[in-house]
C-alpha positions as CSV (number, residue, x, y, z in Angstrom):
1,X,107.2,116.0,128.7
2,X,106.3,115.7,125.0
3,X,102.7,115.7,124.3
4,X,101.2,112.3,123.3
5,X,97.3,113.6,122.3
6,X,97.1,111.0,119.4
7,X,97.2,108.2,121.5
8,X,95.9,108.7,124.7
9,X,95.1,105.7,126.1
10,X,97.8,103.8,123.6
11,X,101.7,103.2,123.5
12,X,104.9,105.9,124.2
13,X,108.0,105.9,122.9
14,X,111.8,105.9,124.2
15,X,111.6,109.8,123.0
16,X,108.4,110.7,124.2
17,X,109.2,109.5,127.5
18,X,113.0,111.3,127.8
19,X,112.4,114.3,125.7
20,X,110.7,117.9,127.2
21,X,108.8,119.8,123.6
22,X,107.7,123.1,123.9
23,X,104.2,124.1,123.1
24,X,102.8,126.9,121.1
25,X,99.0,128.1,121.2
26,X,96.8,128.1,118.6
27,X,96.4,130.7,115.8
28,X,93.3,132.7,116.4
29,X,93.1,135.4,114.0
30,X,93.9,135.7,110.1
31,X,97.4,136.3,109.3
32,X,99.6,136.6,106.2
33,X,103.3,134.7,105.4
34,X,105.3,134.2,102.6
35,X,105.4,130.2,103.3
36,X,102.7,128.3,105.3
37,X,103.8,124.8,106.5
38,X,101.1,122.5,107.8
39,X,102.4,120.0,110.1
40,X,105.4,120.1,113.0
41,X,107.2,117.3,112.4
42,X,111.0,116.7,110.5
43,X,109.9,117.9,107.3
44,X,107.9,120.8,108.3
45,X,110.3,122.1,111.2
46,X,112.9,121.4,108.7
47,X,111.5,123.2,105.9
48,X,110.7,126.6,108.2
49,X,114.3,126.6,109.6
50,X,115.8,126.8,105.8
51,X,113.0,129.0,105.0
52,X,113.4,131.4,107.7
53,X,117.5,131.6,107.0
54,X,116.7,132.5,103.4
55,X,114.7,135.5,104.5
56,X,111.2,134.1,104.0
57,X,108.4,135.1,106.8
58,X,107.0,131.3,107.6
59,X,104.3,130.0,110.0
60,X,103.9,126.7,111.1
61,X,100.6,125.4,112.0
62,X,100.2,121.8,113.5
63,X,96.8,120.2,114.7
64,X,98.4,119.0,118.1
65,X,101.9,119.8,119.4
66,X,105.3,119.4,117.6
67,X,106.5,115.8,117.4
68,X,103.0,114.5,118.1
69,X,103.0,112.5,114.6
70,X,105.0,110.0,113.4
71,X,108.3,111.9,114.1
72,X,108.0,110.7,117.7
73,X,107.4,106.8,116.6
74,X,110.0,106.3,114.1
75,X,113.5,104.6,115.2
76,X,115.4,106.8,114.4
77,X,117.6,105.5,111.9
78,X,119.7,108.0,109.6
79,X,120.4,105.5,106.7
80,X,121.2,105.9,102.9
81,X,120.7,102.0,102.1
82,X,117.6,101.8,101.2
83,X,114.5,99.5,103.1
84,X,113.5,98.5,99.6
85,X,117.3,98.2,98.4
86,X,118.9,99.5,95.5
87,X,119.0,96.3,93.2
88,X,115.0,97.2,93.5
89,X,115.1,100.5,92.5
90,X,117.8,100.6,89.9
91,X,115.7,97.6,88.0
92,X,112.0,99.7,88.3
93,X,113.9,103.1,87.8
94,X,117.5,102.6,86.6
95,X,120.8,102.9,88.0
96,X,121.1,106.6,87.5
97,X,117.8,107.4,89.7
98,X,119.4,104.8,91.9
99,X,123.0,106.9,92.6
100,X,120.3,110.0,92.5
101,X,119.0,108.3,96.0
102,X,121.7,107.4,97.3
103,X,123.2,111.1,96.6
104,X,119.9,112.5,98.7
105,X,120.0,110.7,101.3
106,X,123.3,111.1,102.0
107,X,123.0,114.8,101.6
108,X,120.1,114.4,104.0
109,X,122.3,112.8,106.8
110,X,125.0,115.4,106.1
111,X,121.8,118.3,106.7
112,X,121.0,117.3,110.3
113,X,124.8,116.9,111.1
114,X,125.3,120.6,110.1
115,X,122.0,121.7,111.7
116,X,122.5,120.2,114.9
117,X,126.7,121.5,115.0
118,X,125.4,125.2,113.6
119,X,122.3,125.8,115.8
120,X,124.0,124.1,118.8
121,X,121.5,121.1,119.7
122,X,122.2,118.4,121.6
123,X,120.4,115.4,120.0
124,X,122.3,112.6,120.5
125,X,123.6,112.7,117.1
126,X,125.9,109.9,116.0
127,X,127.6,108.4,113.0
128,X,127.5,104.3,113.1
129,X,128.3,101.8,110.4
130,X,125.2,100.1,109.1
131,X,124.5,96.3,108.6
132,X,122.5,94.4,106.3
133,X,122.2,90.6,107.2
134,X,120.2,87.8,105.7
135,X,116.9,86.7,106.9
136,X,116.9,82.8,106.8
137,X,114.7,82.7,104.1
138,X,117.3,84.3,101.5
139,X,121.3,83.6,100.5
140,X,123.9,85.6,99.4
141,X,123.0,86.0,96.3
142,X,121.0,89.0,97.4
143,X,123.5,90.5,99.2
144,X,125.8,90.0,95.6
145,X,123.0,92.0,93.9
146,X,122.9,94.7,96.3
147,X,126.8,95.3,96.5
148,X,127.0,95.1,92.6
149,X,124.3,97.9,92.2
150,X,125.9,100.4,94.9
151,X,129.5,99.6,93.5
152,X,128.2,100.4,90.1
153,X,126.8,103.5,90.7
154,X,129.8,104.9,92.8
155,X,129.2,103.6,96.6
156,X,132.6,101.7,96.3
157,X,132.8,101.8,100.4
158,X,130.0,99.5,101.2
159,X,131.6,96.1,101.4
160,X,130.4,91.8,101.9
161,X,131.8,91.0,105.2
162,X,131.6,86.6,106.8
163,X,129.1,88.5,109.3
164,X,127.9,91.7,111.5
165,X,129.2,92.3,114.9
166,X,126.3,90.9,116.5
167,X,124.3,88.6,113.9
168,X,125.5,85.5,112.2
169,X,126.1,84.7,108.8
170,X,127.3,87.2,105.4
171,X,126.3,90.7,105.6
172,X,126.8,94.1,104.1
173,X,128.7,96.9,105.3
174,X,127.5,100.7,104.8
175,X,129.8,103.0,106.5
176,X,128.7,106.5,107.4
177,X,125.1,106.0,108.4
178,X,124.2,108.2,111.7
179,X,121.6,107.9,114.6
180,X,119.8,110.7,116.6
181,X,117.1,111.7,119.0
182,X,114.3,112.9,116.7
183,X,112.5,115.0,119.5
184,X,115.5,116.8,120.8
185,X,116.3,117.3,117.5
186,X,112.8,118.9,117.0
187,X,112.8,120.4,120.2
188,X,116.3,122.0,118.8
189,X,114.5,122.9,115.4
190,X,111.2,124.9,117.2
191,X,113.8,127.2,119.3
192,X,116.1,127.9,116.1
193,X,112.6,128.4,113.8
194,X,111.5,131.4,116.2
195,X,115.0,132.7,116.8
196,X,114.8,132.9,113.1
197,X,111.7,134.6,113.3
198,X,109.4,131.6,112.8
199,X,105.8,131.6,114.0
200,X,104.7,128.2,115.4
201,X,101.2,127.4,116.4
202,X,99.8,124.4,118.1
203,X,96.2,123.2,118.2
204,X,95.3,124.6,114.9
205,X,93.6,122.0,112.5
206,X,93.7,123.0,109.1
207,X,90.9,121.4,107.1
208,X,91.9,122.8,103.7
209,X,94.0,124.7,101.4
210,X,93.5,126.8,98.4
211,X,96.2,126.4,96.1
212,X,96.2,130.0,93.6
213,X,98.4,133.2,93.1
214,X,98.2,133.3,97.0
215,X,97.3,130.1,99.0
216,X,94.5,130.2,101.5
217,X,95.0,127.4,104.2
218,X,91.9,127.5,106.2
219,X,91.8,125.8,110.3
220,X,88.9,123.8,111.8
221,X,88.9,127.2,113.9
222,X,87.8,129.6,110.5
223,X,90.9,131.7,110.5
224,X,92.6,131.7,107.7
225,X,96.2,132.1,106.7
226,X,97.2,133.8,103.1
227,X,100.5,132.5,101.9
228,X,102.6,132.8,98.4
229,X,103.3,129.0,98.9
230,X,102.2,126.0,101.5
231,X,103.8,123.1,102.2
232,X,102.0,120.3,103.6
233,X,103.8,118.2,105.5
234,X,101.5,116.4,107.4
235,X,103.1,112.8,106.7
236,X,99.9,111.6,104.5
237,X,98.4,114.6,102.7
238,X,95.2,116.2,103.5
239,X,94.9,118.4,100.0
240,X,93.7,115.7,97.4
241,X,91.9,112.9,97.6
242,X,92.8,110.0,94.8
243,X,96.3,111.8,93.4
244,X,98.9,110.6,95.8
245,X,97.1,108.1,97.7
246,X,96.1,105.6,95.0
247,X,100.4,105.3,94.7
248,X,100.9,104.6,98.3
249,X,100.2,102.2,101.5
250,X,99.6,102.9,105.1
251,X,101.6,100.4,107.2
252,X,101.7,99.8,110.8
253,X,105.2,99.1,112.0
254,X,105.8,97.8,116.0
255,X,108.9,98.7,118.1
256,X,109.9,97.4,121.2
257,X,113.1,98.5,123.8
258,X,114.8,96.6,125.6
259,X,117.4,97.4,128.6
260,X,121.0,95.8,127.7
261,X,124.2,95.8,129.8
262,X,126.7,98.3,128.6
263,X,128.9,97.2,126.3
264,X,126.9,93.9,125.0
265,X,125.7,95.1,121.6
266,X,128.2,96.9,119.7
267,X,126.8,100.4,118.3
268,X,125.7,100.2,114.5
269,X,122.5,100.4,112.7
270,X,121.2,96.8,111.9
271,X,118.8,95.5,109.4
272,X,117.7,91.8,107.8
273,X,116.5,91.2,104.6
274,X,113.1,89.8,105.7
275,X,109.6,90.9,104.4
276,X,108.6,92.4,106.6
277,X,112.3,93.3,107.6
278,X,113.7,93.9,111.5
279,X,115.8,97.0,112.4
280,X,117.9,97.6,115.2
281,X,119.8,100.1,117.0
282,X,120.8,101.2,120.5
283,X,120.1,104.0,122.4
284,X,121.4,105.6,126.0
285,X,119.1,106.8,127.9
286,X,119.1,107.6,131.6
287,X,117.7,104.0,133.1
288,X,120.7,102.8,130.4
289,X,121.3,101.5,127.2
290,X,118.1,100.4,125.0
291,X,118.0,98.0,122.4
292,X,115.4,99.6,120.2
293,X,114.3,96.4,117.9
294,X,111.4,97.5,115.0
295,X,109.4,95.4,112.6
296,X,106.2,92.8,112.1
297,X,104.5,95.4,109.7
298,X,100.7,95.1,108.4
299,X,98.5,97.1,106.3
300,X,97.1,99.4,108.4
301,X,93.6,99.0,109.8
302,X,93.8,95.8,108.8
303,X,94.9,93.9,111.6
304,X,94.3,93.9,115.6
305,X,97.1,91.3,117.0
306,X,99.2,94.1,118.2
307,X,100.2,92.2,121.5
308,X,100.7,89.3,119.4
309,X,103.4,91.3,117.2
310,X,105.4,92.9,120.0
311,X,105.8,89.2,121.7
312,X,107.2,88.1,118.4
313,X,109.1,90.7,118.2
314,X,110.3,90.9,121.3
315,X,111.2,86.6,121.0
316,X,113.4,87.3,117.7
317,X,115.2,89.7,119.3
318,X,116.3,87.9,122.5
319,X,116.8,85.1,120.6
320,X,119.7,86.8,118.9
321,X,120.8,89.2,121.7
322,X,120.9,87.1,124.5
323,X,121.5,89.6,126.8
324,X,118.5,91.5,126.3
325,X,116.6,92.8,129.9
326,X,113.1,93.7,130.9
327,X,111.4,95.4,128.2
328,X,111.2,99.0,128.9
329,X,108.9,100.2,126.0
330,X,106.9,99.0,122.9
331,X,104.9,101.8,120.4
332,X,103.7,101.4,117.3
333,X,103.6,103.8,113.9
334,X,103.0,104.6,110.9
335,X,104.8,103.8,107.2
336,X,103.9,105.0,103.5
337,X,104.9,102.8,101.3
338,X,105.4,103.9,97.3
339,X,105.1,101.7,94.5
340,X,108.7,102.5,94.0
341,X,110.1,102.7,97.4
342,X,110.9,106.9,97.2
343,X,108.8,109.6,98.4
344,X,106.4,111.8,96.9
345,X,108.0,115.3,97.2
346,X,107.1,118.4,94.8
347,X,104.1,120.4,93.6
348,X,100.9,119.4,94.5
349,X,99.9,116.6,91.8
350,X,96.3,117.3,92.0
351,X,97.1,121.0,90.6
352,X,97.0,123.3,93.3
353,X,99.0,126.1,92.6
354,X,101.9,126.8,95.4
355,X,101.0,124.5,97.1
356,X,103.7,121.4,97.8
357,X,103.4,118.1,99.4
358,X,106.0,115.6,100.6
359,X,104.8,112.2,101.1
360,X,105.5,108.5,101.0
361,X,108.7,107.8,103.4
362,X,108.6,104.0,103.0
363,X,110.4,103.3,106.0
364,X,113.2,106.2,105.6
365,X,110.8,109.2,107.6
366,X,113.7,110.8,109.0
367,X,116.4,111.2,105.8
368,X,113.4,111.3,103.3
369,X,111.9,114.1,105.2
370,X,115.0,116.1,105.6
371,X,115.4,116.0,101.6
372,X,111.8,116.8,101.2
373,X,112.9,120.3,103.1
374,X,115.8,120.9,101.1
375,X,113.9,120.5,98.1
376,X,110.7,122.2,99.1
377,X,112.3,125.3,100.2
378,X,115.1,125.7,97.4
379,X,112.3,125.1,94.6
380,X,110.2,127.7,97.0
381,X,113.2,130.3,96.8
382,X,113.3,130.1,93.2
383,X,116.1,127.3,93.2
384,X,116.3,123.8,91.2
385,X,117.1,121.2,93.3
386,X,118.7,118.1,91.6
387,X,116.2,115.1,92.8
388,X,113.0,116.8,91.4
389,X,112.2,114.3,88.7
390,X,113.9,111.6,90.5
391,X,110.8,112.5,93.5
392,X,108.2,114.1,91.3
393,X,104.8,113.0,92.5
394,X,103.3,112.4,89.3
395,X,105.5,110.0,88.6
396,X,103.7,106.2,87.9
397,X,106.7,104.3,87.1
398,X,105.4,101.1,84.2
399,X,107.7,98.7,86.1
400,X,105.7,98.9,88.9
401,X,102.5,98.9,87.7
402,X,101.5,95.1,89.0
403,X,102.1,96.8,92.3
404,X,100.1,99.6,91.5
405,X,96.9,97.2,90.4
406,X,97.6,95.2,93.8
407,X,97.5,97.5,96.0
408,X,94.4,99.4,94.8
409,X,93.0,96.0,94.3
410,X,93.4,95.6,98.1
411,X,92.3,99.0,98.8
412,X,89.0,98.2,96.7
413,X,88.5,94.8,99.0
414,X,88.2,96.5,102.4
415,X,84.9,98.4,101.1
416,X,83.1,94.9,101.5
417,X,83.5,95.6,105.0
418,X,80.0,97.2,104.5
419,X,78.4,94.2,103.0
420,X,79.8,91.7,107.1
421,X,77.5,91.7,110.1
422,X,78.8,93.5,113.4
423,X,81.7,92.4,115.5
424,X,79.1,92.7,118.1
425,X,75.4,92.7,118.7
426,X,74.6,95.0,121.0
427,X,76.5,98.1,122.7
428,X,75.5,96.1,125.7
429,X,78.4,93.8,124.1
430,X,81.2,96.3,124.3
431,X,83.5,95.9,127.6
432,X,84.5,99.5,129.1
433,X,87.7,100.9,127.5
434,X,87.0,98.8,124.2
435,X,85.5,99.5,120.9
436,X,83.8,97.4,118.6
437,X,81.6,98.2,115.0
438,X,78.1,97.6,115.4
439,X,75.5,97.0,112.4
440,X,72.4,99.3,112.6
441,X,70.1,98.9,110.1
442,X,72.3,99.6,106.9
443,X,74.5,101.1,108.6
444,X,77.9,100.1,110.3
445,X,78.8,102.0,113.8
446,X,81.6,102.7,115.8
447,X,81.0,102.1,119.2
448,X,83.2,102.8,122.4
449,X,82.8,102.5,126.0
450,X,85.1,104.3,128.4
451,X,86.1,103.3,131.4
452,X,83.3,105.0,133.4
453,X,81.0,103.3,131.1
454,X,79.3,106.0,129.1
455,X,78.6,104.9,125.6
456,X,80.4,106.6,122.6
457,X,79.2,105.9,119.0
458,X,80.3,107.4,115.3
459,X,79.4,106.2,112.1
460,X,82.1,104.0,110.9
461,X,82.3,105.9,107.6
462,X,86.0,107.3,107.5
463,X,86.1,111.0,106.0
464,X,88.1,110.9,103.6
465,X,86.5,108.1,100.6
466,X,84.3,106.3,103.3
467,X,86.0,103.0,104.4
468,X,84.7,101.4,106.9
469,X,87.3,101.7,110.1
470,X,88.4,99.4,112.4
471,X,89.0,99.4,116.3
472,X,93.0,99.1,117.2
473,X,93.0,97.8,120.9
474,X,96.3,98.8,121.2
475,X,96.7,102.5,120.4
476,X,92.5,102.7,121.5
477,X,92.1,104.5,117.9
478,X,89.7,104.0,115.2
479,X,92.0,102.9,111.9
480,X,90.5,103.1,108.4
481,X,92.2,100.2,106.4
482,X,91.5,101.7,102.7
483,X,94.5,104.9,102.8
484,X,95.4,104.5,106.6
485,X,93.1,107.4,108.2
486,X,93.0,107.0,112.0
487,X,91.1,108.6,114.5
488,X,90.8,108.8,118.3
489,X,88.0,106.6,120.7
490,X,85.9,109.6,120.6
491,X,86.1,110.4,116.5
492,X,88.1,113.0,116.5
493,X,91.0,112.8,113.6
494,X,94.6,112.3,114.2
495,X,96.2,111.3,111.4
496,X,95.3,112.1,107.7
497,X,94.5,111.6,104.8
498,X,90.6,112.1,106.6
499,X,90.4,116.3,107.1
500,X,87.5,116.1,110.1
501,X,86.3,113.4,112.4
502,X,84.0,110.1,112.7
503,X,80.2,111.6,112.5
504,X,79.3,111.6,116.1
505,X,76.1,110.0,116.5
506,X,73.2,109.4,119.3
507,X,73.9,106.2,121.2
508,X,70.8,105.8,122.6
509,X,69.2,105.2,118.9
510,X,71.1,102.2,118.6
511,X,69.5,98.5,119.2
């Protein structure tokens, strides 16, 4: 079954739970390779596979297991309509860089169609029509907008329809989006990566990377591999600290399945125009079909009402698919959004040479990150792809720079975290299998009991610019709420931009 080491105590998903990954040991010794990719997920499994049929020796390096990250909590949606819609884009970047999206994620969709028929994986891979409906806060005038920018740049399919196959009221048509199974997809990528000649290997942190002539990427475990070029593809990068994320958010987004009789909900991709928006697909599985209903985002780290969430999610949904079951499974993960609403995806903007990063998915993890491969290993093969200014990650665009001073303006807000008393004051306080922050002295502490009831404490200081984290009672992770950092019960980092863990520290010093 796939491995689920981030969130051990937390959430699964639908593919977690009906997917078998293999594993790959760690890499214990220094080694050489044209490309070195950090991170197992759709970009960087994507990115070896093309790399490997272009000739190039590549090793993959992940800190868990393949599909471990956020590739095993998306929904799964293959979509060219964009979350943040085109009328957006076009007015911040203009209608060319809006056709230039729409071109690459189409040609993104069209990339896992051809990978899955040419290296023969069975991933559940579908082409649906995809449906854009109204929340009831907006009218059709935003639908007009939307269908005047696509038409405008050449999308003359997409068409206003009186309403969706399942959901009331005017909607828009995008034909040709597509669905799949992300982790046998994956699963599909690893076996065609070491037919290829690919070397994959699990449990392997890597805590930095050199960027120079040759590219030293160096693991928590002090080997070292030497590399012409690295890619890291580790969903929120881990090689500069201000560059990339002062231009993006961490988001928490909440899914929940639900069993429906066959038949009830016709097949499609589904979206509304809300804010935070709800998305909506099926899915067969072998206990049936799953109504697979996402949304009820928040700034990562800074909120704990998960169980709040996932009831009103779960209530919009049967409220508009009254035939919805039991509820099968709910997860939770992660989403970077850009001040533009397109991903970061080129040469390392903080300067290190070779080195590449592909970043910011803003809701579209699974068609961003297949263009993030194509890009990444044509410009690594000495080939210009198309979408490299439209992506660059240097970019700043001026017509979003209110949204740039809001979000850092948030960002700088959570540091008065360190100024607030404790959320409890004792570790006395702290019931077994919770966490809490304690104040000691100057100091804030992260405090966890397990379920035995031995005391666990770490300073609350995240790793990578020192925000103070928060406890998430639902996934039983630490969350910083500056850049989206989160780490496990015990300290240990899962998800980046934070390199290394919580400092551990002595309970038994604490009042």
């Amino acid at each position: 079954m796939a491995t689920d080491d981030e969130f051990p105590e937390g959430t699964r998903s639908l593919w977690q739970d009906t997917c078998d990954l293999p594993t790959f040991v760690p890499l214990t010794r220094d080694i050489e390779a044209d490309v070195c990719i950090v991170g197992a997920g759709i970009v960087g499994l994507t990115a070896a596979l093309l790399l490997t049929r272009a000739g190039r020796r590549v090793v993959v390096l992940d800190s868990h297991q393949p599909g471990g990250g956020n590739t095993g909590r998306t929904t799964a949606h293959l979509s060219n309509e964009l979350d943040d819609r085109y009328c957006e884009l076009a007015r911040v970047r203009g209608l060319e860089a809006a056709r230039q999206a729409w071109e690459s994620h189409t040609a993104a969709i069209d990339c896992i169609e051809a990978i899955a028929r040419d290296e023969d994986i069975d991933c559940d891979f579908f082409r649906r029509d995809g449906y854009l409906f109204l929340a009831p806060e907006h009218t059709e005038e935003l639908l007009r907008r939307e269908l005047q920018t696509v038409h405008a740049f050449g999308w003359r399919a997409v068409e206003l329809l009186a309403s969706a196959p399942q959901f009331d009221g005017p909607c828009l048509r995008f034909p040709d989006q597509a669905q799949f199974h992300p982790l046998k997809y994956l699963a599909g990528l690893c076996a065609a990566v070491v037919r290829g000649g690919g070397v994959i290997h699990g449990d392997t942190r890597v805590e930095d990377v050199e960027g120079g002539a040759i590219v030293v990427t160096k693991t928590s475990q002090g080997v070292h591999v030497r590399s012409s070029a690295t890619i890291v593809a580790t969903c929120s990068p881990i090689c500069d600290l201000f560059a990339i994320h002062s231009k993006q958010a961490s988001y928490t987004s909440y899914v929940v399945g639900l069993r429906v009789p066959p038949g009830s909900v016709p097949p499609a991709l589904y979206w509304d125009t809300g804010d935070p928006y709800h998305y909506v697909r099926l899915q067969a599985t072998p206990a049936g079909d799953v109504l697979i209903v996402g949304g009820e985002d928040h700034k990562t780290g800074q909120a704990d009402d998960g169980e709040r969430r996932f009831a009103v999610l779960e209530s919009w949904a049967r409220a508009r698919v009254p035939a919805a079951q039991e509820r099968l499974y709910r997860w939770s993960g992660q989403v970077f959004e850009t001040l533009d609403g397109l991903a970061y995806i080129g040469a390392d903007p903080g300067g290190a040479a070779n080195v590449f990063v592909a970043t910011g998915d803003s809701g579209m993890g699974m068609t961003h990150g297949t263009a993030a491969a194509m890009m990444l290993s044509a410009q690594i093969v000495g080939d210009k792809s198309p979408w490299g200014g439209l992506y660059d990650p240097r970019r700043r665009p001026l017509r979003s720079a209110n949204e740039y001073v809001r979000e850092n303006a948030n960002v700088a807000a959570q540091y008065a975290d360190w100024l607030r008393p404790g959320e409890v004051d004792s570790v006395a306080d702290v019931a077994p299998g919770c966490g809490a922050i304690l104040r000691s002295g100057l100091s804030r502490v992260a405090v966890y009991r397990d379920e035995d009831g031995e005391v666990h404490a770490c300073s609350a200081a995240c790793t990578h610019l020192l925000g103070s984290v928060s406890w998430n009672h639902l996934e039983k992770t630490w969350d910083c709420p500056c850049h989206g950092s989160r780490f496990d019960r015990l300290g240990d980092v899962i998800a980046g931009p934070a390199r290394s863990g919580l400092r551990v520290l002595d309970p038994r010093t604490l009042r």
